[in-house]
N, C-alpha and C positions, 0 to 999 in steps of 0.2 A: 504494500500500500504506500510506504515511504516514497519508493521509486518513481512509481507512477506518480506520485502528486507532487514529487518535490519543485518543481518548478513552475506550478499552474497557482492563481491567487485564488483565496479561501472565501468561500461564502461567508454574510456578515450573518450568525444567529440570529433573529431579532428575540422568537416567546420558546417553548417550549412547550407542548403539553403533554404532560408524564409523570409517573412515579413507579420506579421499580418496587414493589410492596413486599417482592421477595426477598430481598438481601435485608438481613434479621441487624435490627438497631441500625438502618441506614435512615433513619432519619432525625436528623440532631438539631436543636438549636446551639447560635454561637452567644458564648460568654456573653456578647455585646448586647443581646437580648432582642437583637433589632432584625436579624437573619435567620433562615433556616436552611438547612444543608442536607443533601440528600442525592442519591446517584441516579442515574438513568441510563442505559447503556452506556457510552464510551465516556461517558459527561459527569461531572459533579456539576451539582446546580444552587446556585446561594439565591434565595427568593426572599423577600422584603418583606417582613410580617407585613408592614403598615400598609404599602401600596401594590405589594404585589409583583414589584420591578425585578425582573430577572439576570443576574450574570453567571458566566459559563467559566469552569475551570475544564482546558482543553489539554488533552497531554497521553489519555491513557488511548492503547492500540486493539483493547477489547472489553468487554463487560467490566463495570466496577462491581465488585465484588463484600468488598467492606470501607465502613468510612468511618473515621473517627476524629475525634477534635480535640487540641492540648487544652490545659485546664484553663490559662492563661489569656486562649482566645489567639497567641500567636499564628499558629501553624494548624494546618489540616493532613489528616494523612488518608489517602486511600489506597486500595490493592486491586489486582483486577485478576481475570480469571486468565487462561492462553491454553495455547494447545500441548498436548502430551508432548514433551523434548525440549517443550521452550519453557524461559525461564517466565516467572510472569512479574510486572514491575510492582513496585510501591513506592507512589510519588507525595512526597510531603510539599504543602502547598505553604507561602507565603502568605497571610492574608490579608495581611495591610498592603501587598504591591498586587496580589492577584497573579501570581509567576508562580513556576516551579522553583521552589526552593533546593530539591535533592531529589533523585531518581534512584533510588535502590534496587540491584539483582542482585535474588540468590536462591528465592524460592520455586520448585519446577511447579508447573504447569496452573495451579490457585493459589494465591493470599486471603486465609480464613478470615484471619479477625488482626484489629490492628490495635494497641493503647499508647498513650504517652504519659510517660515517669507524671507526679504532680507538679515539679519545677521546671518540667521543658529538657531535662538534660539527654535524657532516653526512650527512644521508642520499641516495644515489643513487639512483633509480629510472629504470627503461624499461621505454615503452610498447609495447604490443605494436605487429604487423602494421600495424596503422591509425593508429599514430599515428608510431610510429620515429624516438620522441625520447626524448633521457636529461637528466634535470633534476639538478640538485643543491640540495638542502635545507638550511636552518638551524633548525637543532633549535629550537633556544635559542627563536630569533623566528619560528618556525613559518612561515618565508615560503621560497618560492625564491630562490638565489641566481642561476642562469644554467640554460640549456639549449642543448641543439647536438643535431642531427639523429645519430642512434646512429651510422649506418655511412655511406662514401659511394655515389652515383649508383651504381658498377659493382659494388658488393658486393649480396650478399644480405640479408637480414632479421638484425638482431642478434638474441640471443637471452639472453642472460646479463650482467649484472655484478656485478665483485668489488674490496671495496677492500683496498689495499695494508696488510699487518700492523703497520705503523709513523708511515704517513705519511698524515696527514688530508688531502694535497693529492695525490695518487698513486692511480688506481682503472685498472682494468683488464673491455671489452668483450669479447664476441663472439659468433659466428655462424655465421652458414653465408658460407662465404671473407671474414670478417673478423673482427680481432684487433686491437685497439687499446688502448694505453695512453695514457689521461687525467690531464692536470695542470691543478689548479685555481690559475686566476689569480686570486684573489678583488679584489685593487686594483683592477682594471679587470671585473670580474664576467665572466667567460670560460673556458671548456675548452677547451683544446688537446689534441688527438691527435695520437697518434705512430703508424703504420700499423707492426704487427712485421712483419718480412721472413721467410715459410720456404719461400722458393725455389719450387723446382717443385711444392711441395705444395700443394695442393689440399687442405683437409676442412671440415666443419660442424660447427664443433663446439655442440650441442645441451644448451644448460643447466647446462652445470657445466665447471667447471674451478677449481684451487685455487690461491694464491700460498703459495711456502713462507715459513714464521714469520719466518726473517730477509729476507723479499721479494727473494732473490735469483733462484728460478725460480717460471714460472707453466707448470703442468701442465694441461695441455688433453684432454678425453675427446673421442674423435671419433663420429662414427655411421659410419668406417669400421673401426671397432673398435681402435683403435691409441690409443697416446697420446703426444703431442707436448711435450718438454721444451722452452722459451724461456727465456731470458736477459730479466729484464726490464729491466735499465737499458738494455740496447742495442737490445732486440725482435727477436733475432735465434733463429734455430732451433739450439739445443744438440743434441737428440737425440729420436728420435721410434723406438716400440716395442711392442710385441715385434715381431720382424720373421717370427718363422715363423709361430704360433699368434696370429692377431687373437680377439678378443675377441665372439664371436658375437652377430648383432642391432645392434652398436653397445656402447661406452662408455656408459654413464646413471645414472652415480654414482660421484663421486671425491673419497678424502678424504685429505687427510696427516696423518700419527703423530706427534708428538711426537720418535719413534725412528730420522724418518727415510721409514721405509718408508710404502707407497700403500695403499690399501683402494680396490677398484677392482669395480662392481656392471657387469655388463651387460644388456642389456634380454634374453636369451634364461635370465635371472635364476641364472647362476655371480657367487660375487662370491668375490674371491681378495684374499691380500697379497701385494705383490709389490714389487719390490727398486726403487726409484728410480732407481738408476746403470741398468741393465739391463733392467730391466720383466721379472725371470723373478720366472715365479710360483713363493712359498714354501709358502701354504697354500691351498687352494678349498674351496668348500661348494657343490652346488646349491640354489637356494631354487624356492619356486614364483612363474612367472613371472618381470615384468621386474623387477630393482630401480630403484627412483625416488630414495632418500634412504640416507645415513650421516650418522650423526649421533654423534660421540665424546661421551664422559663425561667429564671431569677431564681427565688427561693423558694419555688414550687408552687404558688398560687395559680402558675396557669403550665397547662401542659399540653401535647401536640399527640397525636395518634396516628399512628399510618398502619393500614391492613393489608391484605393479602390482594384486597379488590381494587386496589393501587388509590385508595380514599383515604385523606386526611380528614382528624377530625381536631376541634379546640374546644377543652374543657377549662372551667375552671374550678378551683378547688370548692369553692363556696357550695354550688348549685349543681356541680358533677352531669351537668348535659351534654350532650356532645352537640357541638356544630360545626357541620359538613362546610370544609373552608377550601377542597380543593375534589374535583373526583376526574377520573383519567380512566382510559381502558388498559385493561389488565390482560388481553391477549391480542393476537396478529389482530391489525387493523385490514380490513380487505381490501378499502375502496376510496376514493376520497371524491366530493363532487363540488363546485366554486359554479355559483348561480350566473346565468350569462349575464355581461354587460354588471353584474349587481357584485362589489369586491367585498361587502361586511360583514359576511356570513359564510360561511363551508360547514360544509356534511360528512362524516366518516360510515362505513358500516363495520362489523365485527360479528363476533357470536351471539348472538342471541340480538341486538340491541344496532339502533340508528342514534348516533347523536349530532344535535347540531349547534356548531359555536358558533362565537363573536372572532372575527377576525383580527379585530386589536388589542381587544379584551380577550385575552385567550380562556373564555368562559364558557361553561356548559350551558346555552338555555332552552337547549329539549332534549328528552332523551326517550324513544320509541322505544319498546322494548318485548318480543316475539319470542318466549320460551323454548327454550331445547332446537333451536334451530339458528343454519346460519346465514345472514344475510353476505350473499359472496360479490354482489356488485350494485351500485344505486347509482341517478342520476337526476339532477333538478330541470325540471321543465323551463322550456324559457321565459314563460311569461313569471315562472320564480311559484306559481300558487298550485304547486305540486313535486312531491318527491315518490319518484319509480325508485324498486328494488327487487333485486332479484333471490331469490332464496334457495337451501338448497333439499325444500321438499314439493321444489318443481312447482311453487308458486309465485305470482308476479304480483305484489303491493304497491298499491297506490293511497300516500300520507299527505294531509296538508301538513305544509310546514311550519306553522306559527302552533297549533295546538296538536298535531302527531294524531288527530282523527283519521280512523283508518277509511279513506274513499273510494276504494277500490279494489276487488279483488280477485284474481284469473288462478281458480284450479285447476290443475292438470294444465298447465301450461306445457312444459317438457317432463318426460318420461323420468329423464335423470339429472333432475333439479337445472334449476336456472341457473348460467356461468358467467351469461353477459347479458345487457340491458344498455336501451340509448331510443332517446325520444326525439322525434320530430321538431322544426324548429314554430313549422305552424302548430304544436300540442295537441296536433290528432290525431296521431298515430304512437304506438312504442315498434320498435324491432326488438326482438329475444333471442339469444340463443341458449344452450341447453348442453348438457353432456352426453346424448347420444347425438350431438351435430346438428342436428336440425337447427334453421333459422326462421324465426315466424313474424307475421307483421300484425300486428292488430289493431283495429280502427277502435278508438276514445266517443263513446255515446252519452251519449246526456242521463242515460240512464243505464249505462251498463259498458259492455264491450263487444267487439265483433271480430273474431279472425280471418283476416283477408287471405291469407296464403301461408303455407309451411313449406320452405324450401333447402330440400335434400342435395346436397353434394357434396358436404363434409362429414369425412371419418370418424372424426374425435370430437370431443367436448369444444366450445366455440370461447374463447380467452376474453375477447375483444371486438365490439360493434364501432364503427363511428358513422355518423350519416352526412354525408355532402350538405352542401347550405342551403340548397336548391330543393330537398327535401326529397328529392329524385332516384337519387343512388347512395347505396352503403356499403360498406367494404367491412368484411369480418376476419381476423385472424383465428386460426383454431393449433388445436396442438398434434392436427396429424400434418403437419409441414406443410400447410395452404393455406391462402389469403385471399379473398376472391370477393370482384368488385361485382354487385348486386342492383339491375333497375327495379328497383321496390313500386315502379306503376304496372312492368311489363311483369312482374315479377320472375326474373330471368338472369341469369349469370352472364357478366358482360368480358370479365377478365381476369383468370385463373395467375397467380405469383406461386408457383412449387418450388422450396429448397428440402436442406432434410435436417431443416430443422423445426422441434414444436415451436408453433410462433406464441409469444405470452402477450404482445402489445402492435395495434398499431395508429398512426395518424395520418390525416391527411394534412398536405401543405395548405395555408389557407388562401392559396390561388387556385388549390385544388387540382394542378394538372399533374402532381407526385405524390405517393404516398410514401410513406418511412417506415419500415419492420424490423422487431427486436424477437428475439428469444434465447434460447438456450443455448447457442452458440456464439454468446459474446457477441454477435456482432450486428452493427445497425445498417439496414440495405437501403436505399434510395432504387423506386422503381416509377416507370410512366405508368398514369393513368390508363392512357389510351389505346397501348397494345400492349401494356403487360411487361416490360424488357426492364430488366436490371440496368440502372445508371451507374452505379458507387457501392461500395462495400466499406464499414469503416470496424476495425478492432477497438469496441467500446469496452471493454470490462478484458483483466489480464484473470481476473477469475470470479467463475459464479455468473448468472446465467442474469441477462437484464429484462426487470418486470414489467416496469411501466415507462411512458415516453408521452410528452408532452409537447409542442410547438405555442412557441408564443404568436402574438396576435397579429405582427407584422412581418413572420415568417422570416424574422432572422436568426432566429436562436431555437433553440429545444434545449431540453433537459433531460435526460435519461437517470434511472434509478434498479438497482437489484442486489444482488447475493453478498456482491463487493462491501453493501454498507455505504457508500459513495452515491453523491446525488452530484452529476454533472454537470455542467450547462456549454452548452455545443455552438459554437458556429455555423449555420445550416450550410453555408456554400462552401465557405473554410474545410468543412467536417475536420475542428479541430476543437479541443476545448479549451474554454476561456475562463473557468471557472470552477472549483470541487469544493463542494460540502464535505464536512468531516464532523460526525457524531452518533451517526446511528449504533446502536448496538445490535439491531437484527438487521437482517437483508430488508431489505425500503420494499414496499408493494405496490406503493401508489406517489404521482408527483404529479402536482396541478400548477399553472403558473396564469393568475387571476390575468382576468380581462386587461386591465390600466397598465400590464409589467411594471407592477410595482410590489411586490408579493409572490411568493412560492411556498408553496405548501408539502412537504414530504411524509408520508407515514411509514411504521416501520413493524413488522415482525413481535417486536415486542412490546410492540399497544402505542410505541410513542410518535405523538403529531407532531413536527419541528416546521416553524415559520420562518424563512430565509429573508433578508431583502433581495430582489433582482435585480441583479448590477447592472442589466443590461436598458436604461431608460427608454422608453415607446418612442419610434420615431417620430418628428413634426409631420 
């Protein structure tokens, strides 16, 4: 990825819309009281309690993985995950300059969890699975000081560490059956463990556990929903609790108060406060899904929540409600659709659910939502007072867009669920296609629907519809290696494009006498309208197959997106790029580039929406 972009200039981020809800305590507030920090694929993201204002720490080459913050409020540290053989980094972040401060290898393939000493001097980390070592760092001279293998030969996987609240030479592991507390010998460059003792207990404790302020106990969540009081100068078991009501799913987020008392998240997403001597719960909330993170504010009057369903929630101590301050999708975004001529608003679809934001407020203000099924492509009509989608139990929905009333709706449209969708620019017709190939048109009635024609002559499932401006012809890519331009009056095939490869996207030029096709072979074709003939061949992607492609509105530029994680922006005549996005953590699905080219929208794999600015200004 270096290679290829080292020399192209970087798309400016503008919003983000995301929250990785999986990676366990990634989501923190900073000292300053004023920020909150939290990962998203390749990205750490500082978001502004007050107004919401987002900035980007850019640095890592794959998934953030864990995030942590010095007590001090100087530095940030994150780990990211990489492939088996390579090493994967942990970059500690400046945060009064917003820079890399130190780039640390040494762990192979994940960095678990990361902590910093209470004075800034030392950072801990551990490796994941494959590597099952824990290092300790020196800020100052950016080197290691020692490492020791996390747990021993008879224990399971460590999974967590934490340092002591007082003592820059005191840190605290664990895992699934092991609990250790670490003393740093620095004279002789060495950790020592102490194995805690709790008897006949048995648990795994899974990513969090906390040491109270005066380091005198460490509280342990377990994944058998209990939680385990230790003694930490002795390492011995004080008390472990509740003993009638466990914690459903497992413990998977534990914080201490300032006041004493627990804040205690479970993965079947109850999170309660509850008494430390006793473990009785005083207050509960249900959230949706698991909780992953608590994150306190100051001296805990107010605290942060993030679940599994990628939703933040903000409590405060007083009155213990949650309110829902941020909500994101939590799996592959499929689709993404930007209203014609209208830049204030886009559409995503996903699993089960349609939602639609504000384009500068990167805000939720509808969200559709079709149980147990997926919505795999949608599209806004032009006059804007309709959104088609296509779904994948072979039905075609029709939603107004301001209240998500469902207006419309075509059973048994395709056999094998709907794969594409694209409306007419007059709003009376949709074209569909399907996964046994078929392509159908349907006439829009005032009281219903009508299907004009179903047209056979593609193999595979159909990727990608667009329809000419003229309202006349449409051109389909499918994934048996054909692309074929369609008169939707004659309803008749006018011009067959065969390679051997499945095509996932295509457009037309918006003078309309070229079309553009991407798929699985990296590369983007330039072919005529008119007879069908290959122009150009361009090697868009050095890996991983490209999904979606867009042309801006004056037909100078495109943007391509796929497997790479890279959102391009292309020269159309050049066919050269002028332009690379760097942040996605899954392969990109979808890339729109609003009507004014002032705006680009990319979706990604792993739920996340990124809004670019378009370097490329709209001609006079």
């Amino acid at each position: 990825m270096a290679l290829e972009t080292l020399s192209v200039p970087q798309l400016e981020l503008e919003a983000v819309i995301g929250f990785n809800g999986y990676v366990f305590s990634g989501l923190r507030v900073h000292p300053d009281r004023e920020h909150l920090i939290y990962p998203l694929g390749c990205t750490v993201i500082l978001k502004r309690i007050k107004d919401g204002k987002q900035e980007f720490l850019h640095g890592h080459t794959n998934n953030v993985s864990c995030v942590s913050v010095s007590k001090s409020g100087s530095y940030i540290a994150s780990g990211q995950v990489n492939f088996m053989g390579f090493k994967a980094a942990i970059i500690i972040w400046d945060y009064a300059q917003r820079k890399i401060y130190a780039e640390l290898l040494l762990h192979k393939a994940k960095v678990e969890a990361l902590a910093f000493s209470p004075n800034d001097k030392y950072l801990v980390s551990l490796g994941g699975q494959d590597d099952g070592s824990i290092v300790v760092w020196n800020i100052e001279t950016k080197q290691a000081i020692c490492g020791s293998p996390a747990s021993a030969q008879s224990s399971g996987h460590c999974l967590a560490v934490q340092y002591s609240n007082t003592n820059d030479n005191i840190f605290v592991s664990a895992g699934s059956g092991t609990l250790r507390v670490w003393e740093l010998d620095l004279p002789n460059r060495k950790i020592w463990p102490t194995e805690c003792e709790t008897g006949l207990l048995k648990r795994i404790v899974k990513l969090l556990f906390q040491i109270s302020d005066d380091d005198q106990f460490i509280f342990c969540g377990t994944t058998s929903g209990d939680i385990m009081k230790i003694t930490l100068n002795t390492g011995r078991l004080s008390d472990c609790g509740p003993n009638k009501r466990k914690y459903s799913l497992g413990v998977s987020a534990l914080r201490i108060l300032k006041c004493g008392h627990l804040l205690v998240g479970s993965g079947s997403g109850a999170f309660t406060l509850c008494s430390t001597t006793n473990f009785k719960i005083l207050k509960e909330v249900q959230l949706v899904k698991g909780v992953t993170s608590i994150a306190t504010r100051g001296e805990g009057q107010q605290f942060f929540v993030g679940t599994e369903a990628a939703q933040m929630y903000r409590f405060s101590y007083e009155d213990f409600k949650a309110e829902l301050i941020s909500t994101n999708h939590n799996n592959a975004v499929k689709d993404v659709a930007i209203p014609f001529a209208i830049s204030e608003l886009f559409a995503t679809c996903t699993e089960e659910d349609i939602r639609v934001w504000h384009i500068d407020k990167p805000i939720e203000l509808l969200r559709i939502t079709v149980p147990n099924i997926t919505c795999n492509s949608l599209g806004i009509m032009a006059d804007g007072h309709s959104i088609i989608s296509a779904w994948n139990d072979g039905t075609i929905r029709v939603f107004a867009p301001e209240s998500g009333r469902l207006m419309l709706i075509i059973y048994n449209a395709h056999r094998m669920g709907v794969t594409a969708i694209a409306g007419t620019r007059d709003c009376r017709r949709i074209v569909s296609g399907g996964g046994e190939g078929q392509v159908r048109v349907w006439e829009l009635q005032h009281q219903g629907h009508r299907l004009l024609e179903t047209m056979k002559e593609h193999r595979a499932s159909i990727t990608c519809i667009k329809i000419k401006s003229n309202d006349k012809e449409c051109v389909t890519a499918s994934s048996d290696g054909a692309c074929i331009i369609w008169d939707i009056v004659r309803f008749v095939s006018l011009q067959r494009m065969i390679t051997n490869t499945p095509f996932r996207t295509v457009c037309y030029h918006p003078e309309e006498y070229q079309i553009i096709t991407s798929g699985t072979d990296r590369k983007v074709a330039y072919w005529e309208v008119c007879d069908g003939a290959a122009i150009r061949e361009l090697e868009a992607s050095q890996s991983g197959a490209i999904n979606s492609m867009h042309i801006s509105q004056d037909g100078k530029h495109f943007v391509t997106g796929g497997d790479d994680k890279l959102v391009k922006v292309w020269d159309y005549m050049a066919g050269a790029v002028t332009y690379v996005g760097i942040g996605h953590g899954g392969s990109i699905t979808s890339v729109k580039i609003c009507d004014n080219n002032r705006i680009l929208v990319s979706t990604s794999a792993d739920g996340a929406i990124f809004r670019w600015k378009f370097p490329h200004p709209p001609s006079a």
